[in-house]
C-alpha positions as CSV (number, residue, x, y, z in Angstrom):
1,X,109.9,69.8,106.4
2,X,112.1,70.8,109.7
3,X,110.9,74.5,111.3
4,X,113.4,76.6,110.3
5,X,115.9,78.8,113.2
6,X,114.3,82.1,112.1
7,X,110.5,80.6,112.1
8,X,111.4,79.3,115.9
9,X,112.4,82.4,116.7
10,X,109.7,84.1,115.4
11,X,107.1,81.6,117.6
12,X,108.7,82.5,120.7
13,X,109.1,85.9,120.6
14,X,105.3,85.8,119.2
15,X,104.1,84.0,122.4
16,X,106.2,86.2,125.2
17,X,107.2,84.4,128.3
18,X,103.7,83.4,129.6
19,X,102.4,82.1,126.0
20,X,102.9,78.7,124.6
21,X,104.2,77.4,121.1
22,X,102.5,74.8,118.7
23,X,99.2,74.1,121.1
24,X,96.9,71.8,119.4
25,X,93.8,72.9,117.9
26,X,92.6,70.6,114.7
27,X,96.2,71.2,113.6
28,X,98.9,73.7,115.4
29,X,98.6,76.9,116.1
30,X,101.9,78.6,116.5
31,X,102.0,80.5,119.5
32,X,98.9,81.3,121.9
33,X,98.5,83.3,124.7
34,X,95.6,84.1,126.9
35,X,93.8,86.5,124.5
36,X,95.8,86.0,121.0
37,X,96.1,83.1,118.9
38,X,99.0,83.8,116.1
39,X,100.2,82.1,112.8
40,X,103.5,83.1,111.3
41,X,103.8,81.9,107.4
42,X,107.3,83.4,105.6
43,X,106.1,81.7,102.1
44,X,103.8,83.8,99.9
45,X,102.0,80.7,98.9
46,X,98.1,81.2,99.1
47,X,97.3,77.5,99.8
48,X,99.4,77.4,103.3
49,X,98.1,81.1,104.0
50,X,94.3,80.2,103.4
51,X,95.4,77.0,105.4
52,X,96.9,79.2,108.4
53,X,94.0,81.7,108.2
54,X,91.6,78.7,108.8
55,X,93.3,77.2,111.6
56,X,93.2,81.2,113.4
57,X,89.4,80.7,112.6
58,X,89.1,77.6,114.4
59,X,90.7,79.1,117.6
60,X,88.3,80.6,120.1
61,X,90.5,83.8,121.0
62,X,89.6,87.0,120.4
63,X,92.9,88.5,119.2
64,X,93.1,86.4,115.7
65,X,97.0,87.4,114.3
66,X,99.1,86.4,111.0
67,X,102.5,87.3,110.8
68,X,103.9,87.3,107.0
69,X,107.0,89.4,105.9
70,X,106.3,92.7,104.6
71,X,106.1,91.7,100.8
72,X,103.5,89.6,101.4
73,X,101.3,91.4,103.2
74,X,98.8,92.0,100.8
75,X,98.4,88.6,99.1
76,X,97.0,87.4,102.7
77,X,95.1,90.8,103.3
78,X,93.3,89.4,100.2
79,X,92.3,85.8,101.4
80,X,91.9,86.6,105.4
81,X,88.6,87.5,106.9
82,X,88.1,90.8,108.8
83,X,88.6,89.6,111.9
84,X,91.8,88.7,111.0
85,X,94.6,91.0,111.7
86,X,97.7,90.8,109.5
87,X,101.3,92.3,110.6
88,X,104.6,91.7,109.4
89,X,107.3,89.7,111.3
90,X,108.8,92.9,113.0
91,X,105.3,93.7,114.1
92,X,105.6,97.5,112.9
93,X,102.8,97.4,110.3
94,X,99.1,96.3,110.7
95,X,96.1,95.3,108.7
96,X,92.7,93.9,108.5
97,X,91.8,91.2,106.2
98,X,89.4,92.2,103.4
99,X,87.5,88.9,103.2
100,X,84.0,89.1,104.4
């Protein structure tokens, strides 16, 4: 399924203007820079946010970000680890993953 214009948007403004979009790490990760690695999912849909949080886990930055909209910010607080940090698209609210 095509990227949508808003998820696009989303990945660039995520990696600011020295970051990169989709780099390659045992799948994509959205958008990278030099200390953050970051995954934006707009579905609640527990299977592609477990799949997201796993790719974040695979990437060797120390800065480990999921962007979901605000209503489904706790459904992936639920399944990410604690190194995970969980914000919503406008980046205004923050959380930890629960996961241990």
């Amino acid at each position: 399924m095509p990227e949508s214009k808003a998820h696009k948007r989303h990945k660039k403004k995520s990696a600011g203007k020295k970051g990169k979009t989709e780099v390659a790490i045992n799948g994509r990760i959205d958008a990278m820079t030099e200390t953050k690695a970051i995954e934006i999912e707009r579905s609640g849909d527990k299977k592609r946010l477990q799949h997201n949080i796993k790719k974040l886990l695979k990437s060797k930055k120390p800065h480990k970000i999921l962007r979901v909209p605000d209503h489904h910010i706790k459904i992936a607080q639920e399944l990410a680890p604690l190194s995970i940090t969980i914000t919503n698209l406008s980046k205004t609210k923050h959380r930890k993953g629960k996961k241990k």
